[in-house]
N, C-alpha and C positions, 0 to 999 in steps of 0.2 A: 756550522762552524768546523763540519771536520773535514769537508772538502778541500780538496790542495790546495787553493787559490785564499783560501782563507788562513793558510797559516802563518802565525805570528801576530792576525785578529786578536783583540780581546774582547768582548763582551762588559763594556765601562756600565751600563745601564739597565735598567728595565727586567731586570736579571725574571723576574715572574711572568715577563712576557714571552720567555723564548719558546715555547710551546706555539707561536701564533703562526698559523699555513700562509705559505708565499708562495702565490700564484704568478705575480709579475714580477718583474726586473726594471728600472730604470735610471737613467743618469738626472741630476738637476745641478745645471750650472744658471744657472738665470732665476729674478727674484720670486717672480710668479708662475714658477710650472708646478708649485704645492697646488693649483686652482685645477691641474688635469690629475692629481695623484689619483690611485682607484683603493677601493680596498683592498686588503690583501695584497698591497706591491711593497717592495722592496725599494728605496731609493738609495743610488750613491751619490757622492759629493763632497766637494775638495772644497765645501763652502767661501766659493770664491766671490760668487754675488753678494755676502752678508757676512763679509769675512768682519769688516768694521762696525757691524749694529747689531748690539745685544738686544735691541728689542724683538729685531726680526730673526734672529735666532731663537728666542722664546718662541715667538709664534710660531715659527715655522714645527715644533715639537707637539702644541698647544693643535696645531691644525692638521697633522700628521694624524695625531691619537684621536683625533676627531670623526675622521673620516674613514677611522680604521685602518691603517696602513699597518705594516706587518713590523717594517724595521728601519733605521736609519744610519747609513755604514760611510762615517766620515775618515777621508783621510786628510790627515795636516803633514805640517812637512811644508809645505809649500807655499800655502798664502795664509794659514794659520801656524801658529805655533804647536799647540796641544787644545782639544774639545775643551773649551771653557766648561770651567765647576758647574754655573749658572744650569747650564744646555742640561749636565749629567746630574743635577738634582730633582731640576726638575722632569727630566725622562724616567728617572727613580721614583719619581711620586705617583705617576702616571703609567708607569709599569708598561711604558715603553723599552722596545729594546733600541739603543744606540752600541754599535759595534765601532771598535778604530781599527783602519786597517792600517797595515804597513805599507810604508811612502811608496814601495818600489813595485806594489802587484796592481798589474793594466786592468783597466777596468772589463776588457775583453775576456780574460781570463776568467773573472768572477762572472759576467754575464754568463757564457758557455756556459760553468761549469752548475750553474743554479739553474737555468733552463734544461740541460742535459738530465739534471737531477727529478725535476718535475714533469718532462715529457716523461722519465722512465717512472716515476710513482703513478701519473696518470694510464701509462699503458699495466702498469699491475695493476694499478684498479679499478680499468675497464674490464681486464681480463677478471678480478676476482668476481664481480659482477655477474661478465656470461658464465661463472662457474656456478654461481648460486639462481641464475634464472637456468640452467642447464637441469640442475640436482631440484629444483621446485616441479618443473614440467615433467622431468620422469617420476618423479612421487606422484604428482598427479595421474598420467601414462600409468603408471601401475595400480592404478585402481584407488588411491589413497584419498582425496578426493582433498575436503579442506583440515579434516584433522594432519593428515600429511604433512601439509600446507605449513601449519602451525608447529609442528612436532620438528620438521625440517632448519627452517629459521630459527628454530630456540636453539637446534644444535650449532646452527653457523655463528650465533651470533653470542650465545652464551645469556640471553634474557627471556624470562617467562613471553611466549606469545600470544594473544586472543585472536578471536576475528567475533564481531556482532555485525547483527546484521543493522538495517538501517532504523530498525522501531527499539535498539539498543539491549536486543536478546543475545545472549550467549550461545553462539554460533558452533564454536569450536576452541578448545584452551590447550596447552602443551603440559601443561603439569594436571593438576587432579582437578575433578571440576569444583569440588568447594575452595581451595587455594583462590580461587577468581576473586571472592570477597574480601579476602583479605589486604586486596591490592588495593582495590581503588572500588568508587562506589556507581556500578555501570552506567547508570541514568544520568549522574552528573558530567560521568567521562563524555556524554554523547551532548551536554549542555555545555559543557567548559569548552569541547571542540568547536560545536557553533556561534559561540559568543567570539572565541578567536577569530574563526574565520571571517564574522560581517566586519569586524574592526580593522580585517587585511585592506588597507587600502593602494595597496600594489597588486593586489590578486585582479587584473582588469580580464579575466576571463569570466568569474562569478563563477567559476568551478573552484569545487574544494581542493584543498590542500594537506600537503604532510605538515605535520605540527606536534614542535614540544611545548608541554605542556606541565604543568609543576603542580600537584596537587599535596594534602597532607604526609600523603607516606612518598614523597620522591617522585622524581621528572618522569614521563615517559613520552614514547613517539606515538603518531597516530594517524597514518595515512590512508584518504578513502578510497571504498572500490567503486568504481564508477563505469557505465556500460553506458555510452550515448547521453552522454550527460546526466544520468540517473542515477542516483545515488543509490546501493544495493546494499551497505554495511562498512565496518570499519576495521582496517590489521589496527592490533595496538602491541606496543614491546615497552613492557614493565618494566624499566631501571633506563641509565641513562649516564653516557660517560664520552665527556666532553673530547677525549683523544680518536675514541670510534665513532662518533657523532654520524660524520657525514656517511660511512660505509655503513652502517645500520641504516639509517636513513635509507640511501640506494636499496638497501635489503630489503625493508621494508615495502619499498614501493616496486622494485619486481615482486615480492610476495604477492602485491594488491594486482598485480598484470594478472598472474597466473592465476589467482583468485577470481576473479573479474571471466576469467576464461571460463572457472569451474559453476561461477552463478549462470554465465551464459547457457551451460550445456544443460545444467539443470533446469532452467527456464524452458528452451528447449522442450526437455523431457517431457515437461509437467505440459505445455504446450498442444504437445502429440496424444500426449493421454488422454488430454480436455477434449480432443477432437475425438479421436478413440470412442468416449465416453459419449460424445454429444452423437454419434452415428448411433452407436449403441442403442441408448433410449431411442431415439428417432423409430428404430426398428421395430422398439418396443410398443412405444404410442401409437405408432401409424399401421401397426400389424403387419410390418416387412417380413415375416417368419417364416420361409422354405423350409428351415433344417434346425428346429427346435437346439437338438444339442449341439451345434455350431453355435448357436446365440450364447449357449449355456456357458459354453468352454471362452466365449469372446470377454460372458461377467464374470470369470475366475481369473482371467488376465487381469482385470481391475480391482478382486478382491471380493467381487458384489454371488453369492449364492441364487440362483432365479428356479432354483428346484423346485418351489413351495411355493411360486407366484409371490405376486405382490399388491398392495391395495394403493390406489393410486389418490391423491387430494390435489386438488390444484390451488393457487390463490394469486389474488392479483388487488391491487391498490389503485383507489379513486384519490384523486385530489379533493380537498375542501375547500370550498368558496369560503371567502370571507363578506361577511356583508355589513356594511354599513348604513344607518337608518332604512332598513330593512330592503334594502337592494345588496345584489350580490356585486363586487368590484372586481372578480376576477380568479383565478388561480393564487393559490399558494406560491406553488413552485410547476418544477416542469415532474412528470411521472416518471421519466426516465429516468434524474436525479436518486429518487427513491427504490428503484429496484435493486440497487447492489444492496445496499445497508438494507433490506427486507431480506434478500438473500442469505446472508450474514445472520441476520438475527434466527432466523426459518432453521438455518445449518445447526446454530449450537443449541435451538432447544430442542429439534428434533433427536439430533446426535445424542441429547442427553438419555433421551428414553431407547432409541432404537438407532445403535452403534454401525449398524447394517444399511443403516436407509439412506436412500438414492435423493439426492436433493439436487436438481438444477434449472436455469430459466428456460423458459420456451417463450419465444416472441415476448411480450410486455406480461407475460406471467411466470408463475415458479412452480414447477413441479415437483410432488413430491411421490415418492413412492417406499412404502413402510412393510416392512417384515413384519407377519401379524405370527405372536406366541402360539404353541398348539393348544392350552387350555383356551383361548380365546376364539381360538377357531371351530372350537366342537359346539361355540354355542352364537347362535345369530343374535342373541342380545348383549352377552357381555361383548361379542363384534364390535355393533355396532356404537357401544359405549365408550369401547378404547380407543377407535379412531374418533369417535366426534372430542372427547376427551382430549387428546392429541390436538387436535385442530381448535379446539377454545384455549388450549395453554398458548398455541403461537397465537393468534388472534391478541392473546392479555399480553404477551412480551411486546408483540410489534405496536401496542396500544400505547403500552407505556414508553416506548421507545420513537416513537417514530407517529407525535402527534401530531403532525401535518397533513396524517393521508387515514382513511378509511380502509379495512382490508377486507376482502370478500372470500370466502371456504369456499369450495366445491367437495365433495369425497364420493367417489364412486367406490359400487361395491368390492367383495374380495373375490377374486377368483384363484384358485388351485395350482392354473398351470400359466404357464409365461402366454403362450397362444393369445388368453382372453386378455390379458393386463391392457391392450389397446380399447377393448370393450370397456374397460373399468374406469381408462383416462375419458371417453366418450362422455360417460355417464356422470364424472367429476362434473367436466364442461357445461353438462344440460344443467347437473346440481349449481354450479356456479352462476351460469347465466339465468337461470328459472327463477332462481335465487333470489339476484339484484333485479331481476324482474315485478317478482310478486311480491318480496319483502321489506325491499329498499336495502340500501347500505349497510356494507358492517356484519351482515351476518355468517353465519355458518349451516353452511343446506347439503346434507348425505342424499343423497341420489333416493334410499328410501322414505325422505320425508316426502317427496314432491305428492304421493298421494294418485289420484286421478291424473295428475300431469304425465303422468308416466307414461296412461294410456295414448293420452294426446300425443306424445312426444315419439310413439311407435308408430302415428299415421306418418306414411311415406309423402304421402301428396298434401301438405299445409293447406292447398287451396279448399280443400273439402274442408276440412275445420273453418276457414275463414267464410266462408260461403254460410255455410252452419249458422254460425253468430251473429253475422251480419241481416239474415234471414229475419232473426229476433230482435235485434237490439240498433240498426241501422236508422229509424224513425229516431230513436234517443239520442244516437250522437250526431246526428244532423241539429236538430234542437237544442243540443249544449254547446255546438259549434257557433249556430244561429244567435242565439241569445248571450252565449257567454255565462249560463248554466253548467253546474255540476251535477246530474240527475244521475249518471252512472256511477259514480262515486257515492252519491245517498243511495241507491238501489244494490249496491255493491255490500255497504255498508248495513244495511237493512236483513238482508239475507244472510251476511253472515254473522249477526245476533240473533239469529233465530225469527224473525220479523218484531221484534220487541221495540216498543216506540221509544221508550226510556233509555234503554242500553246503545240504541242508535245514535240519540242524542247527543249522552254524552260522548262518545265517542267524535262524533262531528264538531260536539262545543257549540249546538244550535238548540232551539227549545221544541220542545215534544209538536208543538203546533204547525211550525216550521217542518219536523220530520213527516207530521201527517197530511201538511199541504203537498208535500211532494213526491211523496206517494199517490196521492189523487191523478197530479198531472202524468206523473207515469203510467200510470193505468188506462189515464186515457190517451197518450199518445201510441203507448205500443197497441192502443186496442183490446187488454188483456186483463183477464181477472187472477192479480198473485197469490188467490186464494185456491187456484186452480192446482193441485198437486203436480200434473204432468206439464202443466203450463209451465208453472216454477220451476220441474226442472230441468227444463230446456233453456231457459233462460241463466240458471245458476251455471249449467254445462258453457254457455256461451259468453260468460263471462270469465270463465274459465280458459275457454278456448282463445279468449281475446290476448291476455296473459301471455301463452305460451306463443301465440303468431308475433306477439311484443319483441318476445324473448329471442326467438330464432330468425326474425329477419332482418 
């Protein structure tokens, strides 16, 4: 109204609406171009097409305020007399603006001089714009990172700023970090956001959006950061005022650019370290070791002390059949599914007890490697206590978490210096595999339980051992092959109750007569008296030996 082309205007109508942004300009002389109006334009008009129907002057206000239009600037004089009552009451009630101009100003005039007006507000508010994605990118540039970020935008914009990330944690806030509660209640901020968004049904990208949003203590904005379509967290700006609307808005959503830049680098980071880290162990497991204190000074870059060596567990997960009328139907799931959430789980209990220790995957298993206390290390029994200790508490977390899979321990012993830590992953693997070999499922096997296997497990050349066993017990498994016989598993069973007819039994869930008929037939297929001391223990050796050829090839 204060542009020269408007003077001698008065402002007849809508007087609450004059606040409303005019994007466009245009003339309507003809009955139907309200059917092209857009929001936010401007229409003139000497209402000459409806100079004689007050109904379609109703309407024509009625479908104005409808479609959002900004304003309606009649002049009379010419084929009206003066804007009828009708027009300015009801543009009054509808808090429409209707302007009357003076007979004598071309409509050219007004065009120019409102377009002149809004090309120049849009070139300042482009330009304020690159002045706030300018001032966000050097806070970032100087090291500021996302508090910057948030501390920047409060100042440009005058409202508390946040940033959460995408699981709705408090990332970074401009004012104090308890102030945060006060405002708004975070979990719901990041449920009110998503309930808007699926009901946007103009958003045909199915990428999120900036959005005001109105909760109990006042509006506020909330645009996401998004890298490749991924959603990584949320700016939000507390208060909300209808005149700076759109230029917060813009603000916000350079913040979310710049932001978006700074989760990138971050990512990055954490990215290169992982890698970093995953050479690291590699080095460590596989005994890549030249230069001791080069390795040393590689685990100080990451935080990790390797002065004192480390005691190394491994563990890995079976799936469970499910079986119905007593056939198995298949898999659960797939194993690979389940390694991260093992992961996960393995990370916060071990973290709990030892803040130090090295937790990551290796192929379809997880490696751990534990800071072992100095009181625990001057004694090989409370050792071996604190680690198996350690490995039965993940074993019960991952049990009760994660009941679809079976978990298997390994723990090799401790050694002193980084050198042997590859020796110690070894001896995990032989305890993990010997393990789910001799034990079955589920258990937890230190490298000192194996017993005699150990012995085994130091012959270089398997074939000697299998030769061995096969020597003795080769007549048997032909025969339990042939018939469909279980004789090695009752001779198995037999030996290690002591040769007890009773305690075998039960064990098998067969009757005592049953255990001593099959005893008879083994005796006489191997050809052998069990009451033979050295006999027996060639044979308890060979079933032993069978085991471990199980386990290792």
């Amino acid at each position: 109204m204060k542009l020269p082309a408007f003077k001698g205007a008065n402002l007849v109508a809508g007087e609450k609406g004059r606040f409303k942004v005019i994007k466009y300009v245009d003339v309507m002389e003809v009955p139907d171009a309200v059917n092209w109006v857009r929001e936010q334009e401007m229409l003139l008009t000497t209402a000459y097409a409806i100079k004689n129907d007050a109904k379609a002057q109703e309407d024509l206000i009625i479908k104005l305020a409808e479609v959002k239009a900004s304003a309606l600037c009649i002049k009379p004089g010419r084929f009206i007399d003066r804007i009828p009552q009708k027009i300015i009451n009801l543009a009054e009630k509808l808090d429409f603006p209707v302007i009357e101009l003076p007979p004598e100003v071309p409509y050219i005039d007004i065009i120019n001089q409102v377009l002149s007006r809004i090309l120049s507000k849009k070139t300042s508010f482009l330009e304020t714009i690159n002045k706030i994605h300018n001032t966000l990118t050097d806070a970032v540039l100087e090291g500021g990172g996302l508090q910057a970020i948030c501390s920047k935008l409060a100042e440009l914009t005058g409202n508390p700023i946040a940033i959460f990330s995408s699981s709705s944690r408090i990332i970074a806030f401009s004012g104090k970090q308890g102030e945060i509660c006060q405002l708004t209640d975070q979990l719901q901020l990041i449920k009110e956001y998503g309930r808007y968004d699926k009901c946007d049904k103009h958003n045909e990208t199915n990428s999120p959006s900036t959005r005001i949003l109105e909760s109990e203590r006042g509006k506020f904005i909330i645009t996401p950061i998004v890298i490749e379509r991924r959603l990584y967290g949320f700016l939000v700006m507390f208060g909300y005022s209808h005149q700076d609307s759109e230029l917060n808005i813009k603000a916000l959503e350079q913040g979310a650019v710049v932001a978006a830049l700074e989760f990138l680098k971050d990512k990055n980071v954490q990215e290169t370290k992982k890698r970093i880290m995953k050479d690291l162990i590699n080095d460590l497991l596989e005994g890549n070791i030249s230069n001791p204190d080069v390795l040393q000074e590689r685990g100080r870059y990451l935080g990790w002390d390797l002065k004192k060596g480390m005691q190394v567990m491994v563990a890995d997960i079976e799936e469970r059949h499910t079986r119905y009328n007593g056939k198995e139907e298949g898999n659960i799931g797939n194993v690979q599914e389940f390694k991260n959430p093992l992961l996960d789980i393995v990370k916060v209990t071990v973290k709990k007890i030892d803040p130090g220790s090295i937790i990551t995957d290796k192929s379809e298993r997880v490696v751990i490697l534990i800071n072992i206390p100095d009181d625990y290390r001057r004694s090989p029994n409370n050792l071996y206590s604190y680690t198996k200790g350690i490995a039965v508490n993940i074993q019960r977390e991952v049990t009760a978490n994660l009941n679809e899979v079976n978990i298997n321990l390994g723990i090799g012993r401790y050694y002193g210096d980084i050198q042997n830590i590859s020796k110690g992953y070894k001896e995990a693997l032989e305890a993990l595999n010997l393990g789910k070999g001799i034990l079955g499922p589920g258990k937890v096997v230190h490298f000192d339980d194996l017993g005699v296997y150990k012995v085994m497990l130091d012959v270089s050349d398997k074939r000697i051992l299998k030769n061995f066993a096969l020597k003795y017990l080769q007549p048997l498994i032909d025969y339990d092959e042939q018939y469909g016989s279980d004789l090695i598993t009752t001779l198995e069973a037999y030996l290690k109750n002591d040769k007890k007819i009773s305690r075998t039994a039960d064990e098998l869930f067969i009757h005592r007569n049953t255990v001593r008929y099959r005893i008879d037939r083994i005796n006489d297929i191997l050809g052998v008296d069990l009451e033979d001391g050295e006999m027996l223990f060639n044979i308890y050796f060979s079933l032993k030996a069978l085991k471990v050829i199980d386990s290792t090839y």
